[in-house]
C-alpha positions in Angstrom: 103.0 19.6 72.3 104.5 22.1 69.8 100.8 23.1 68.4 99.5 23.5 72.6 102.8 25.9 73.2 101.7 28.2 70.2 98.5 27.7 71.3 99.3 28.9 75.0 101.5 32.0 73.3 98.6 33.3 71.5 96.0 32.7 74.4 99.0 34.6 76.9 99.5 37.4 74.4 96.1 38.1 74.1 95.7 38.7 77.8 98.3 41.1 78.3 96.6 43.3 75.3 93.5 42.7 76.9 94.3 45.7 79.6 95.1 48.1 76.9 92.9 47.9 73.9 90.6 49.7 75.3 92.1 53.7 73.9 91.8 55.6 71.1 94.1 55.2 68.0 94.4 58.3 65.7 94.8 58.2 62.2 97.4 60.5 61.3 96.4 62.5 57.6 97.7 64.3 55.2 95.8 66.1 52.4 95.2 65.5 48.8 94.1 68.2 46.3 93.0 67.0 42.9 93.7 70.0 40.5 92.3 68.3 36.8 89.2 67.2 36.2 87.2 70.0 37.0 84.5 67.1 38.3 86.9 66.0 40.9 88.5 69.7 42.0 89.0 69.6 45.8 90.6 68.5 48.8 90.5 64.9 50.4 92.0 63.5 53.1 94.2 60.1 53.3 95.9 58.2 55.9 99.6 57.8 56.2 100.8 54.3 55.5 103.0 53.4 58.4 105.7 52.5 56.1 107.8 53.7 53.1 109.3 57.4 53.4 106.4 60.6 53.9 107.9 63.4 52.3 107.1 65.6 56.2 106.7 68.9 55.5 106.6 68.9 51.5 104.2 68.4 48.4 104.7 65.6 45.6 102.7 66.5 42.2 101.9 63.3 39.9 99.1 61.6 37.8 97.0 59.2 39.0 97.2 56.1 37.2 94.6 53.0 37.3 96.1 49.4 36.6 94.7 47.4 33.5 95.3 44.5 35.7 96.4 43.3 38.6 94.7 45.5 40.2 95.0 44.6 43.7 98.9 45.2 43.3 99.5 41.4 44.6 102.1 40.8 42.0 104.6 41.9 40.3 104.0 44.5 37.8 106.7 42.6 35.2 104.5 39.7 35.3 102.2 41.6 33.2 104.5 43.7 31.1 103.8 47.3 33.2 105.8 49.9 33.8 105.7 53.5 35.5 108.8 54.4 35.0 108.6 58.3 34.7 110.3 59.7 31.1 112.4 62.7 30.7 110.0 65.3 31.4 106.7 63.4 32.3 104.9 63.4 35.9 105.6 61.2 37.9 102.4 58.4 38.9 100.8 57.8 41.9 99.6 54.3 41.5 95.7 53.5 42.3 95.2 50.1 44.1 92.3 48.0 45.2 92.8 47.0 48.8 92.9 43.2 49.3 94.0 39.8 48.8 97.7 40.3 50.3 99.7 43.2 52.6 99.6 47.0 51.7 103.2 46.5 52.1 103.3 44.2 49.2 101.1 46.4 47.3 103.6 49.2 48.1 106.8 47.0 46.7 105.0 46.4 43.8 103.8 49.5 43.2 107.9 50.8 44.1 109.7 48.3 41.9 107.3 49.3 38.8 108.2 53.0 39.1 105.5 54.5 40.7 106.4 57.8 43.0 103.6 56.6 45.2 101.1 54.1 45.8 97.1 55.0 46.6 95.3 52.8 48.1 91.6 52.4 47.4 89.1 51.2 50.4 86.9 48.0 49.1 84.2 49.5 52.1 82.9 51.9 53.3 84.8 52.7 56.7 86.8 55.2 58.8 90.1 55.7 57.1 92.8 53.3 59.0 96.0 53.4 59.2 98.1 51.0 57.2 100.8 49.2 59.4 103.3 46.6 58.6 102.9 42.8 58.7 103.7 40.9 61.6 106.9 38.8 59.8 109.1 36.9 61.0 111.3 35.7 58.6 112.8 36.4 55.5 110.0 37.7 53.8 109.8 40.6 55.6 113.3 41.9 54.3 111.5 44.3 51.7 109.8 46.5 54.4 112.9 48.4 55.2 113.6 48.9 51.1 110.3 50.1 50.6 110.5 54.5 50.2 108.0 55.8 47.9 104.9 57.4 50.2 101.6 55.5 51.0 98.3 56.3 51.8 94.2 55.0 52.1 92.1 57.1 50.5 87.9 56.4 51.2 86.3 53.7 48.3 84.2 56.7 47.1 87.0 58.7 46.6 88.7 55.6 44.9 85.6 55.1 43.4 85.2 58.4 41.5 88.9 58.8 40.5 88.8 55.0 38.8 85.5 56.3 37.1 87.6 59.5 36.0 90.5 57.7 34.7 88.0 55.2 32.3 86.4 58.3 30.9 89.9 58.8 29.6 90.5 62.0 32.0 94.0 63.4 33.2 93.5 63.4 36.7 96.6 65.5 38.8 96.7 65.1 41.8 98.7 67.0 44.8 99.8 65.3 48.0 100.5 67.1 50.7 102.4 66.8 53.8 103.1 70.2 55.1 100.7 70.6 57.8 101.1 66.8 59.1 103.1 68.1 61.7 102.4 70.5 63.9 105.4 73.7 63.8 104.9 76.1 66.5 107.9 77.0 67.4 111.5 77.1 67.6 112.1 73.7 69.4 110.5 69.9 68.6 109.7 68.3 71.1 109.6 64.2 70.1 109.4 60.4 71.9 110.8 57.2 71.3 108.8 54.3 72.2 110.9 51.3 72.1 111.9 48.1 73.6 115.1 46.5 75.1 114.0 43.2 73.4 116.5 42.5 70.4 114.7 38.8 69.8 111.2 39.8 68.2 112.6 39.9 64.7 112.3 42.7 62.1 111.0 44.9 63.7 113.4 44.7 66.6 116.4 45.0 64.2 114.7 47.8 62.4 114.6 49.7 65.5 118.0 49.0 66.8 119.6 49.7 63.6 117.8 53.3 64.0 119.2 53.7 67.1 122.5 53.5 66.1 122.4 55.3 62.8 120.5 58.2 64.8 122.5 58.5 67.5 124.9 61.1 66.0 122.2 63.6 64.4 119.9 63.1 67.9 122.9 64.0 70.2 123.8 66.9 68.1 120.0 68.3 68.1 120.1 67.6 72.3 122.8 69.5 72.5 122.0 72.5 70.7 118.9 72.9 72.7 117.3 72.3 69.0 114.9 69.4 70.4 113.9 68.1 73.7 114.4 63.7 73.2 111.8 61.5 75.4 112.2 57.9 75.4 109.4 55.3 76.6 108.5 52.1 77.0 105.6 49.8 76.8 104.3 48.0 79.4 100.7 45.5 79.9 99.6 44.3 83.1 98.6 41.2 83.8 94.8 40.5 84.4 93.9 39.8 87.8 92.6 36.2 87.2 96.3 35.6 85.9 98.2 36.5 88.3 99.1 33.4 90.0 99.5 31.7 86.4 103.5 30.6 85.7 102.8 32.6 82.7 101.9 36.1 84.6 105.1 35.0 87.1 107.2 34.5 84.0 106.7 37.7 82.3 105.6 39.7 85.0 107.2 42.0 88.3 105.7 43.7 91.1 103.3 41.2 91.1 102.0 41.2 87.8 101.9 45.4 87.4 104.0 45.0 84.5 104.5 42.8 81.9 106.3 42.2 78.5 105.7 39.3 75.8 108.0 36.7 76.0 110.8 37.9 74.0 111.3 34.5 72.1 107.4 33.5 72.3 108.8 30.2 73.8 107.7 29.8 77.6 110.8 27.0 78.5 113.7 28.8 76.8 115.6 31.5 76.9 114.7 34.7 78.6 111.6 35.9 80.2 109.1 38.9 79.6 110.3 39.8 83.1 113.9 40.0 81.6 112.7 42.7 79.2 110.6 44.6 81.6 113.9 45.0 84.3 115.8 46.4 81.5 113.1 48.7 80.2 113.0 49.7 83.6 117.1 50.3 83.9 116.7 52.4 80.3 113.9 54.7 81.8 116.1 55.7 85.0 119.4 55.8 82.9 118.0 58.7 81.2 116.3 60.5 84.3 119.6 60.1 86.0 121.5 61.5 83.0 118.7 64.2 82.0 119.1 65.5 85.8 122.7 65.5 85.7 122.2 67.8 82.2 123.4 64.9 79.7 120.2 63.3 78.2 122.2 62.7 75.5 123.9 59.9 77.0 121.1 57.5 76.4 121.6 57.0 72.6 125.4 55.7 73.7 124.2 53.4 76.6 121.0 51.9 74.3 123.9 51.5 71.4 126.5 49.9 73.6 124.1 47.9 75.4 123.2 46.2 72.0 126.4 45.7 70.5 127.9 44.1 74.1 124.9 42.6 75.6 122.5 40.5 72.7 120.2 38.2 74.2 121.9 35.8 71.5 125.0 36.1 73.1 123.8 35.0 76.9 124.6 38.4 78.3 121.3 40.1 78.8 121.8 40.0 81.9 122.0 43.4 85.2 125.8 42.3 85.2 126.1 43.3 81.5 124.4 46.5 81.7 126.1 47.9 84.8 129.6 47.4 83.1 128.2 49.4 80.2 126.4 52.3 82.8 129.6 52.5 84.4 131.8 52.9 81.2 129.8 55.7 80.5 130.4 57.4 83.9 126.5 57.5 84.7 126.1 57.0 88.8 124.7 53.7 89.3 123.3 54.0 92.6 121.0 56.3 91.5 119.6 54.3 88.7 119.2 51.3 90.9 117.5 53.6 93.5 115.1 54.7 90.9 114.3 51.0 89.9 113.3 50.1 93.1 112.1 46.6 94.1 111.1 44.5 91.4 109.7 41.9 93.6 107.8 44.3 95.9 104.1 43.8 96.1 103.5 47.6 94.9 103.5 50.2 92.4 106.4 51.6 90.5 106.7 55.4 90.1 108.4 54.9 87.2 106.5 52.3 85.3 103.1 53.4 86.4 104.3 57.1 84.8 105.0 54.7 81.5 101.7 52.9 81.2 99.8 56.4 82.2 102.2 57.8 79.1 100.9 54.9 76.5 96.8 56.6 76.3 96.6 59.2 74.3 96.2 62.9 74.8 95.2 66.0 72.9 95.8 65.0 69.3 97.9 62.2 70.0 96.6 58.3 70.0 97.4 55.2 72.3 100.7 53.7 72.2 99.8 50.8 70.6 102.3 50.1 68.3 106.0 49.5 68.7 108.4 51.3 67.8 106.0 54.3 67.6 107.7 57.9 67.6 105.3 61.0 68.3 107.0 64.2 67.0 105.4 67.5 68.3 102.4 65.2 69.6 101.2 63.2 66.5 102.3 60.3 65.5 105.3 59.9 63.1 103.8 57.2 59.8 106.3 56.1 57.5 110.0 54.4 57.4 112.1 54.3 60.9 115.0 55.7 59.0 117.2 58.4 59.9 116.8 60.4 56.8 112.7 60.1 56.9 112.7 60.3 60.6 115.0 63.5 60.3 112.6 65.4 57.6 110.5 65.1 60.1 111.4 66.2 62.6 112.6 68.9 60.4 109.3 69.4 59.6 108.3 69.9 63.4 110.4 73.4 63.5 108.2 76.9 63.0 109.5 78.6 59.3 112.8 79.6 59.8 113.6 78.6 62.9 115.4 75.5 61.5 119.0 74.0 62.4 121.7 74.2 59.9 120.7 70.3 59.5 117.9 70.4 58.3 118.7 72.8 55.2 121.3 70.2 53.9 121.0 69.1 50.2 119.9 65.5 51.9 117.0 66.5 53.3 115.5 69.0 51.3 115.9 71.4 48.3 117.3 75.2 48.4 114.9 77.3 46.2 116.9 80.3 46.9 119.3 78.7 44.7 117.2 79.2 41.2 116.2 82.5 40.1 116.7 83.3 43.4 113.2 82.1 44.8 111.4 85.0 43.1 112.9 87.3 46.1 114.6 91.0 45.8 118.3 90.6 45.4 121.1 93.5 45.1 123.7 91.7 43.4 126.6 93.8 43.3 126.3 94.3 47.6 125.5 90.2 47.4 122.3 90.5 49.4 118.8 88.8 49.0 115.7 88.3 50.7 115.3 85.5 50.1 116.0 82.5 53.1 115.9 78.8 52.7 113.4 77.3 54.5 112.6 73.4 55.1 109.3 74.2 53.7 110.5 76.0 50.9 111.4 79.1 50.8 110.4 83.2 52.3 110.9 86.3 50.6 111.6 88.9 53.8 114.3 92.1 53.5 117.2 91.2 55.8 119.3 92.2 58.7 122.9 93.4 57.3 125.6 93.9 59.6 122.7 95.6 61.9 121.3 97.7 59.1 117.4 96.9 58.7 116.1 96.2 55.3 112.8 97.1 54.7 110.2 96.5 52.0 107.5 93.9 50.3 110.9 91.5 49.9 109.8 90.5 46.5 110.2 93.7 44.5 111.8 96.2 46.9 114.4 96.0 50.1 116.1 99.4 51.3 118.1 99.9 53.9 116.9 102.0 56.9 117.8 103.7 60.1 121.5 104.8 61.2 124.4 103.0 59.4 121.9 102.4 56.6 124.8 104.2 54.3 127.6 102.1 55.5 125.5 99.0 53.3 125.6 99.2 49.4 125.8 103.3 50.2 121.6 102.3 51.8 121.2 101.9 48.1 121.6 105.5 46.7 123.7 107.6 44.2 127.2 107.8 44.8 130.2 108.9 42.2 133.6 109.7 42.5 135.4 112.6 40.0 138.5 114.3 40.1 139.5 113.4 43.4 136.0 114.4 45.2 133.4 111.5 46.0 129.6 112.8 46.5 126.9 110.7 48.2 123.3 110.9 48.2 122.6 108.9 51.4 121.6 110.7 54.4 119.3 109.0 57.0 116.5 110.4 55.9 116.9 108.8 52.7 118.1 109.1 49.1 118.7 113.0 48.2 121.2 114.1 46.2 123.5 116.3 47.4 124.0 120.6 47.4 125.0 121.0 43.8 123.0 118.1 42.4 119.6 117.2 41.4 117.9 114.1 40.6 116.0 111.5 42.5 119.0 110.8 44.8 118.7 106.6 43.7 119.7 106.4 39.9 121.2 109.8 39.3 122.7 113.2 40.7 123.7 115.4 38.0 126.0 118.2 38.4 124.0 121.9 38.8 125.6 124.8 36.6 125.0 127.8 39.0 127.1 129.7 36.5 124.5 129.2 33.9 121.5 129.3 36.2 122.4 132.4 37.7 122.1 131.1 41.2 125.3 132.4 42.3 128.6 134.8 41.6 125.6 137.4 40.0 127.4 140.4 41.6 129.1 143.4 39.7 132.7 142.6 38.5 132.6 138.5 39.9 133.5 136.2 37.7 131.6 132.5 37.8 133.3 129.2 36.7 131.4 125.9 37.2 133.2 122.9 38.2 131.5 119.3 39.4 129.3 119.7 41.9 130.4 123.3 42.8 131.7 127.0 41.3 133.9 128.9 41.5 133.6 132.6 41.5 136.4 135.3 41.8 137.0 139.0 41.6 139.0 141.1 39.1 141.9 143.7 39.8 142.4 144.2 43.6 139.0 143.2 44.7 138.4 140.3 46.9 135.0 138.1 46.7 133.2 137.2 49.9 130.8 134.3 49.2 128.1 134.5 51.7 127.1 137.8 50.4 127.6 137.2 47.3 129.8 140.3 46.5 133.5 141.7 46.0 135.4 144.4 48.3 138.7 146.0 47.6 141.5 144.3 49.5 143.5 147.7 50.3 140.4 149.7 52.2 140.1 146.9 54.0 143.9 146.4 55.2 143.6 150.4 56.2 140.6 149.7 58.2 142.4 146.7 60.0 145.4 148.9 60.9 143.2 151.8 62.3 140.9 149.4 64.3 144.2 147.7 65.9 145.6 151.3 66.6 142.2 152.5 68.0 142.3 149.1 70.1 145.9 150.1 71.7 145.2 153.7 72.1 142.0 152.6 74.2 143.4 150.4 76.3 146.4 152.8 77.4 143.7 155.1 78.3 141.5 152.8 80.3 144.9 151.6 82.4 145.9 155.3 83.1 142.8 155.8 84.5 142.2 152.7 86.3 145.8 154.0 87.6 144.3 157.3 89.1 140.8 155.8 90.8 143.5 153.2 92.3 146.0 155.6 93.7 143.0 158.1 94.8 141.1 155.1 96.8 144.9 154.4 98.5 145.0 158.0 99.7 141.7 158.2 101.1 141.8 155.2 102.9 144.9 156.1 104.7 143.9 159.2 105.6 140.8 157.9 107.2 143.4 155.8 109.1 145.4 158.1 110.8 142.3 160.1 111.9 141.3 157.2 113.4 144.6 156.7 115.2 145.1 160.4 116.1 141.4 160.6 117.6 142.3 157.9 120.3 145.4 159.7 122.0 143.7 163.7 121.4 140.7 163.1 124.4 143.8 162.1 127.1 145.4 165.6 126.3 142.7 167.4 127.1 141.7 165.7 130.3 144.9 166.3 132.0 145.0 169.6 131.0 141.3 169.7 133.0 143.1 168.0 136.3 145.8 170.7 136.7 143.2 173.5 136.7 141.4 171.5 139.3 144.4 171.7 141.8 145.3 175.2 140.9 147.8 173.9 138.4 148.8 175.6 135.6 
């Protein structure tokens, strides 16, 4: 009975793949430049082993070594007394191993717990490269997979070929790996999904990815926050094949009519829960976080996905819609919207939702099929290596365009400051404490800086100067400056470095003081006197005389008083005159115009006179 229920798990599992193995998987590569022997100079590609710890956006430089024996890496190095333990100033090795016989994973433990800084693995045909994925273990053997942190990769077998030929000739061969371009960086934001599974019964893998969860909760909410990253969480669903879908099997494991399935999460078909179980709460994840991305807190998903494991393990009996609503409403998330977006799991129809999830699993662009679980796709492409927050963090790191970063991903855990030493190479004025050079997750960039709104300009490795307006309130925009006797000259201006009037030099180093006494640029007149003092002169007169700089010259002091007294008198005298006489047009024009008045007046009443004096000689009046 217990050998036809395995059998029936296999036959089951197989179907449900059957719908989707039809895509495309994508190797995801990084490159390898071999720098010594001149035979082997070039670039090659490798895959990215899907385990251990990628070093994302950096380079690792070591020495290729080749195995005496056990080759194959099956066993333990110790067994045969070899080490690669790196000495005080050696390379470290990159281990060269025949695929074969046992798990690359094993091959990479080996390869670890001998010292190796990473582990090549060498093709035994000729084939596509392939990526190298972890066993399917279920029990304890499988512990070692999440210790395992020293980089992987396949390289062809004529590669492997040629570099095991090199190494028996007795040749150094130094090898570069490279993971900077793995990921693509356009811009300021990464853009990254999650493809997981509510199932917490399908053993290490299951744990790993629950363990993730909770110890990348804090950095992913921080990142959402920020606006650094926009977070995407999926889920994978099969369908059952059509000739199925009255089997107890496709019932079991299956809703909306066998549209979408999950694996039995115990691989036992009379216990425990079903695949149906699994695909509801995938379901109730998916519209948790469209409820909470609409209401502007995607974030929330990490604490519901944590909670839900701590307080509802299928171990415990409590996977169950009771469980989860308790934890949805702790969190405050409405509930009636995520059970509107669920829909009817027993309806004879699509879901929205799930049908946008399977659509999501084939591959676009760059990116390959869904195939694996967990699977996270940074920036499109496919993330290889450890689920591990530090490895999963560098790179995602990675994933940001050149100084764009977050202030998280410049810690001293994830990567190295080379501003630190020798100040990257970069211009630096120490005594104003400013460089050009910025720590980058890549490394570093030498580019003049931004002060306080001043511009820098210049190559940034030689030469930074300060320009445009304010330029002098910055390290005095780099120029001359001294202060003596109580008098502080400048040669800043905005125009540049130039010393100033009663200086010459080149404006940047020095300004020296101009004699103008001993020149005989100034204070040249007859009788002056020149004394030179920093920056300036001095020049007086002898006697009574009185020195007028802008002509260069000295006049006598009494004249001049004379002439000031004369010109005021003259002044005075002149302005009496012209208010006498204003005095006499004023008074004339007054006289005028009343005289012109009274004719006026007198004109009107004359005519009457003379008419009746015309009447009474009329009548014979006199």
């Amino acid at each position: 009975m217990g050998g036809r229920l395995v059998w029936l798990r296999v036959v089951w599992v197989s179907v449900l793949l059957w719908g989707s193995c039809w895509g495309k998987f994508v190797v995801e590569k990084n490159s390898l430049k071999v720098t010594s022997p001149d035979s082997l100079k070039g670039i090659h590609e490798c895959a990215i082993g899907n385990f251990g710890v990628p070093q994302y956006g950096g380079t690792m430089v070591g020495i290729v070594a080749y195995p005496k024996a056990n080759r194959k890496g099956c066993q333990s190095f110790d067994n045969f007394d070899i080490s690669y333990k790196s000495k005080p100033g050696g390379f470290p090795t990159f281990l060269l191993v025949d695929r074969g016989d046992c798990y690359f994973t094993a091959k990479a433990w080996n390869a670890q717990n001998a010292g190796a800084a990473a582990v090549l693995v060498a093709d035994n045909k000729v084939e596509p490269l392939i990526t190298m994925d972890t066993p399917e273990e279920d029990d304890n053997k499988a512990d070692y997979l999440q210790n395992i942190t020293i980089p992987s990769a396949l390289i062809s077998k004529s590669f492997g070929d040629s570099l095991k030929k090199a190494i028996e000739n007795g040749d150094m061969v130094s090898v570069n790996l490279d993971w900077r371009e793995s990921l693509p960086h356009p811009d300021d934001r990464v853009e990254y999904e999650f493809w997981t599974n509510s199932n917490d019964e399908c053993g290490p893998k299951c744990d790993s990815q629950i363990q993730f969860v909770k110890n990348f909760k804090g950095a992913a909410q921080i990142l959402e926050r920020k606006g650094y990253t926009q977070f995407t969480p999926h889920y994978i669903t099969w369908y059952c094949p059509e000739a199925f879908l009255l089997s107890k099997q496709c019932k079991s494991q299956c809703i909306n009519h066998g549209r979408y399935c999950a694996p039995d999460p115990e691989q036992d078909f009379s216990k425990g829960y079903d695949g149906k179980d699994v695909v509801v709460q995938n379901l109730r994840q998916v519209c948790l976080f469209k409820v909470a991305n609409e209401s502007g807190k995607p974030w929330l998903w990490w604490d519901y996905v944590t909670d839900f494991a701590i307080r509802c393990p299928m171990s415990d009996k409590k996977y169950t819609k009771e469980c989860a609503e308790d934890v949805i409403k702790s969190l405050g998330i409405d509930l009636n919207k995520i059970n509107k977006c669920m829909g009817d799991p027993d309806a004879d129809e699509e879901n929205a939702v799930l049908k946008a999830e399977q659509d999501a699993q084939i591959g676009k662009d760059s990116r390959g099929d869904v195939t694996i679980l967990p699977t996270l796709v940074i920036n499109n492409r496919q993330y290889r290596g450890k689920l591990d927050k530090a490895a999963v963090l560098k790179a995602i790191c990675a994933g940001f365009q050149e100084t764009t970063e977050p202030a998280v991903c410049l810690s001293e855990e994830i990567e190295t400051n080379e501003c630190r030493e020798n100040n990257g190479g970069c211009w630096q004025d120490k005594a104003a404490n400013i460089t050009a050079c910025k720590d980058t997750f890549r490394g570093r960039i030498c580019e003049c800086p931004v002060v306080e709104g001043v511009k820098f300009v210049g190559d940034g490795y030689t030469h930074c100067e300060a320009s445009g307006s304010g330029r002098c309130e910055i390290n005095n925009g780099g120029c001359w400056k001294k202060s003596h006797e109580g008098k502080t000259y400048s040669a800043c201006v905005d125009e540049g470095c130039k010393c100033p009037l009663g200086f010459e030099g080149d404006g940047v180093n020095k300004c020296e003081d101009v004699d103008e006494c001993k020149e005989k640029t100034a204070c040249q007149c007859s009788g002056c006197k020149c004394k030179n003092t920093w920056g300036s002169y001095e020049c007086s007169c002898s006697d009574d005389l009185l020195y007028i700089k802008e002509h260069d010259t000295c006049i006598s002091k009494k004249p001049s008083t004379e002439v000031g007294w004369s010109f005021l008198w003259v002044i005075f005298f002149g302005l009496v005159i012209a208010g006498v006489g204003a005095y006499a047009v004023y008074k004339y024009r007054i006289r005028s115009y009343m005289d012109s008045e009274i004719r006026a007046i007198m004109a009107q009443y004359m005519p009457l006179d003379n008419q009746e004096t015309q009447n009474h000689i009329q009548h014979g009046e006199i």
